[in-house]
C-alpha positions in Angstrom: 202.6 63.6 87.1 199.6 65.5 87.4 196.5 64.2 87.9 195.2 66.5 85.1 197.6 64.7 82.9 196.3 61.4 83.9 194.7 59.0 81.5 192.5 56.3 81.9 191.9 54.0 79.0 188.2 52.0 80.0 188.4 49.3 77.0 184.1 48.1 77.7 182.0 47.3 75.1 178.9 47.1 77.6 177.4 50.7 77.1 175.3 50.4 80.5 179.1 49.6 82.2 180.6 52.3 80.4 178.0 54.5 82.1 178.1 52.7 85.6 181.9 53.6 85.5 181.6 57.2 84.5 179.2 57.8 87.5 181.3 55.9 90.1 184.5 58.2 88.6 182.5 61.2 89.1 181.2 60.1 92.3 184.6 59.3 93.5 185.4 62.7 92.5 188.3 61.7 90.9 189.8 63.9 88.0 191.7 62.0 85.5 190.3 62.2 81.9 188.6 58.9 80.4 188.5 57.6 76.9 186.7 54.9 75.9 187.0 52.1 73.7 184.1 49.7 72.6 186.4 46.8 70.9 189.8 45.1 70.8 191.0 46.9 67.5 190.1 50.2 68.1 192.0 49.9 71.7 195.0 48.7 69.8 194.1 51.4 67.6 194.1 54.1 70.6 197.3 52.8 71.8 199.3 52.7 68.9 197.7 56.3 68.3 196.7 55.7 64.7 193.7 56.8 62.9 191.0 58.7 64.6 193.6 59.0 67.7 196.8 60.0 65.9 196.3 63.7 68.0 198.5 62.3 71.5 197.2 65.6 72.7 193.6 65.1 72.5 194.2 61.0 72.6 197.5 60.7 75.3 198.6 57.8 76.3 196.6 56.4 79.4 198.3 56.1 82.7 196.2 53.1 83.4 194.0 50.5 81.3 191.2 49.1 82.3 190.2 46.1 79.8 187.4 44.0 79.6 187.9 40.4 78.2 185.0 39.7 76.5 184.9 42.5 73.3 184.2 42.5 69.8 186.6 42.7 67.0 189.7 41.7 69.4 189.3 39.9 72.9 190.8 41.7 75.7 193.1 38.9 75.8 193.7 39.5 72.6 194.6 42.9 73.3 196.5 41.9 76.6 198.7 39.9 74.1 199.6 42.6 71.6 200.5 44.8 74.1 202.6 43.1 76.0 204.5 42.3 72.8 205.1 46.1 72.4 208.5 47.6 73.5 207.4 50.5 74.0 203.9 50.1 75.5 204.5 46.8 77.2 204.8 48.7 80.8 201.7 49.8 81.1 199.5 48.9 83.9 196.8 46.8 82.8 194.3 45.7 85.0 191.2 43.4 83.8 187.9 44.8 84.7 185.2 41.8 84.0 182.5 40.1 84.9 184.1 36.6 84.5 185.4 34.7 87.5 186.5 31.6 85.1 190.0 29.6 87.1 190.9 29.5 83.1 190.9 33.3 82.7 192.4 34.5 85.4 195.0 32.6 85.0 195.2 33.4 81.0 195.0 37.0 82.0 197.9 36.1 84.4 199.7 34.3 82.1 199.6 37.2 79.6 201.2 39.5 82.2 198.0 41.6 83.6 199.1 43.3 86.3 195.3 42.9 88.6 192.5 41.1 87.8 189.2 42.4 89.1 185.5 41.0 88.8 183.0 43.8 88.1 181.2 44.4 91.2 176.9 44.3 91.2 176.1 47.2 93.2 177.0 50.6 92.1 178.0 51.2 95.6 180.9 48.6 95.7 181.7 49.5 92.4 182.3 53.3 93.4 184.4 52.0 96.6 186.6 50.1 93.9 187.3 53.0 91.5 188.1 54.8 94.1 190.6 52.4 95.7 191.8 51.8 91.6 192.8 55.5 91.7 194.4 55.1 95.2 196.6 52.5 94.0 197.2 52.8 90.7 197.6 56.3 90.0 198.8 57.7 93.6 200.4 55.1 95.1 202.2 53.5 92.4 205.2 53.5 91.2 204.8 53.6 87.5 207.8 53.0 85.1 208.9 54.9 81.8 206.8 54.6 79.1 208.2 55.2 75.5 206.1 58.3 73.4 207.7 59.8 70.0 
């Protein structure tokens, strides 16, 4: 897959994050196209491709998600729990972007099959070092399975 293909869904309701992230991505000079969500429904929303993002062209499906627990609307547990409970979306690599290091959610995000759990990181410098290693992993390195699309 191309890297201009290449999707990353940032579920963040945390406007200054949101921002924080599209630096480091820039700054990592990494490529792929980022949409962003601000709750738990609309990312459902997004995913299923209803509404708003019915157009999979302008709206694809993301190669990676990046979810933040604690949203409006819908947790990101909450979404964690939907999606895994989709046939057809239930592959795709999630990987919990928060600022909570709570034993209890880590291993609820665990539980609810997340596939990396990562604490937001305080300096924008360590932050840019793990985009960048996100985008090593997850979208080089990885071996990512079929995904269902219409």
């Amino acid at each position: 897959m191309n890297t201009d293909q290449q999707t990353i869904l940032l579920a963040e309701d945390d406007s200054n994050q949101v921002l924080l992230i599209r630096r480091a991505l820039r700054k990592a000079n990494l490529t792929q196209s980022l949409h962003v969500v601000s709750d738990g429904e609309t990312a459902i929303s997004y995913l299923c491709g209803e509404g708003d993002y019915a157009n999979r062209e302008s709206y694809p499906l993301p190669t990676l998600i990046l979810l933040d627990l604690k949203m409006p609307r819908k947790s990101g547990f909450e979404v964690l729990a939907w999606l895994k409970q989709q046939p057809e979306l239930r592959r795709l690599p999630v990987v919990v972007l928060t600022s909570s290091q709570e034993t209890a959610d880590i291993h609820k995000a665990y539980d609810l099959g997340v596939n990396s759990y990562l604490v937001k990181p305080v300096s924008f410098t360590d932050l840019t070092a793990m985009i960048k290693l996100l985008d090593a992993y997850w979208i080089n390195l990885n071996q990512r399975p079929m995904v269902y699309t219409d």
